[in-house]
C-alpha positions, 0 to 999 in steps of 0.5 A: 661581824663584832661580837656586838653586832651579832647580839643586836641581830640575835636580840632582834631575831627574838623580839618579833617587831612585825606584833601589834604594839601595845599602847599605854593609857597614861595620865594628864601629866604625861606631857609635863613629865616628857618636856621635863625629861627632854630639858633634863637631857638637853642639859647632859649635852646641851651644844650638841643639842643646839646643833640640832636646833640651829640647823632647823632655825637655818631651814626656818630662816630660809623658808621665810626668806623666799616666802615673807612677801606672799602670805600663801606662800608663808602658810606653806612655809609654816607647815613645812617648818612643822611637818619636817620637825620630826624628821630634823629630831632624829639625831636628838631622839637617839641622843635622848636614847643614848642618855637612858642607856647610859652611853654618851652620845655624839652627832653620828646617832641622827645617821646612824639612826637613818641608815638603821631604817632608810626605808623608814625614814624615806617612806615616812618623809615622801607621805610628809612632803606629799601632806605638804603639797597637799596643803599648798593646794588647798591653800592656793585654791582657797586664795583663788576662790576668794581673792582671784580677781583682787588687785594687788598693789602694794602691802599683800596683807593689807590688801588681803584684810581690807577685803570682805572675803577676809572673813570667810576666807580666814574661817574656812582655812582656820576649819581645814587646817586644824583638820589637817594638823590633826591628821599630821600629828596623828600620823607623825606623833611617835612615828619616827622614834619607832621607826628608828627603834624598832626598824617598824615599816612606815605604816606600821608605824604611822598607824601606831602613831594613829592609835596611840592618840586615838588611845591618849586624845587629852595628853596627846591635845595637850602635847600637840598644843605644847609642840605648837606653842614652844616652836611657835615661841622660837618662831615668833622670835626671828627663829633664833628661839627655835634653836633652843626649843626645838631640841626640848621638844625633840628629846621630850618626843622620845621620852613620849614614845617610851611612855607610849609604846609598852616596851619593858626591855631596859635600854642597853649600850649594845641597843645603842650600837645601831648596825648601819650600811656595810659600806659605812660600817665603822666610818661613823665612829 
């Protein structure tokens, strides 16, 4: 074991990850700030940024390829593009912890990341995928109740509108889906940059996450909005804006979780070095 590595686990073994986290109230500006942040950190390595968000603009692109046809099939992709967001940012949230400890970051940091807190990150993707399937239950449900006996034939969504159970069909969604995403962002708000952080367990750091928007409900509306309107911009797109946006909104996420997350330790380079996996110690260098 480097000498490196034993100051992490010693610094670790000080610093008690299993206390309540405290949470920040912050100020109606605090979105603001954290999308300046994240632009700021996009231009300290901005194609390495773009890598991230290429490969997210990729799932989006193939999600609508096997969906475009079907507008059930597209509310799930769309959930599905946001929900996985958090877990693609990885790699951009220990980029942007990289940038505030003064190291230059490298591709590597998203596995490290994960191979850090594989559970973690395990965990919180399984109550994701669930929330997901969830979803397209409920949206394949509604559809039945109100359009099981509609004779499809030709266009799905001309079809759809020129039937009177558009309205109803549409305001119940629109109700159950906003409750649903407000669900989903509280959970996924700052979960996975605290998972990766600090090596908290998935429903500590859920429920962190819960807790912080319940203590910041305007910033965190006004943030959760920014993330919709900035991926949906991308999205609206071809997706090709997605690989620009998503990075802003990744790095921007982990400068929301430092304002958050009351922590007055001074990010280092050692915090940095993240052991990771025997079997791969070293091969990520």
């Amino acid at each position: 074991m480097t000498a490196v590595q034993q100051d992490i686990l010693h610094e670790e073994d000080e610093f008690d990850y299993t206390q309540k986290i405290e949470i920040r109230k912050l100020d109606n500006g605090a979105p603001m700030r954290w999308l300046s942040k994240g632009i700021s950190d996009f231009k300290v390595s901005p194609m390495l940024s773009l890598m991230y968000g290429v490969l997210y603009a990729a799932i989006g692109l193939i999600l609508m390829y096997f969906t475009y046809h079907n507008p059930i099939y597209t509310f799930g992709m769309v959930t599905i593009f946001y929900l996985a967001g958090p877990v693609i940012a990885v790699g951009l949230y220990c980029m942007s912890r990289h940038i505030e400890a003064g190291v230059k970051p490298t591709f590597n940091e998203g596995c490290r990341a994960m191979c850090y807190n594989p559970v973690g990150v395990i965990g919180f993707s399984i109550v994701i995928g669930m929330l997901i399937v969830f979803w397209s239950v409920i949206t394949a449900a509604l559809f039945a109740v109100y359009f099981g006996s509609m004779t499809i034939s030709g266009n799905v969504i001309e079809t759809m509108m020129a039937n009177k159970q558009i309205v109803p069909f549409t305001f119940l969604l629109t109700i159950i889906g906003l409750f649903f995403a407000v669900v989903c962002f509280s959970l996924s708000a700052i979960s996975i940059p605290l998972m990766t952080h600090r090596k908290a367990d998935v429903v500590t750091a859920m429920v962190t996450s819960v807790r912080a928007v319940k203590k910041n409900p305007v910033v965190m509306l006004t943030w959760a909005f920014a993330i919709v309107a900035l991926i949906g911009l991308g999205f609206a797109f071809a997706f090709v804006g997605v690989a620009l946006t998503l990075p802003i909104v990744g790095h921007a996420s982990w400068h929301a979780y430092r304002e958050l997350v009351v922590d007055d330790r001074v990010m280092t380079a050692e915090d940095c070095d993240l052991p990771i996996f025997p079997f791969m110690r070293g091969k990520l260098k």
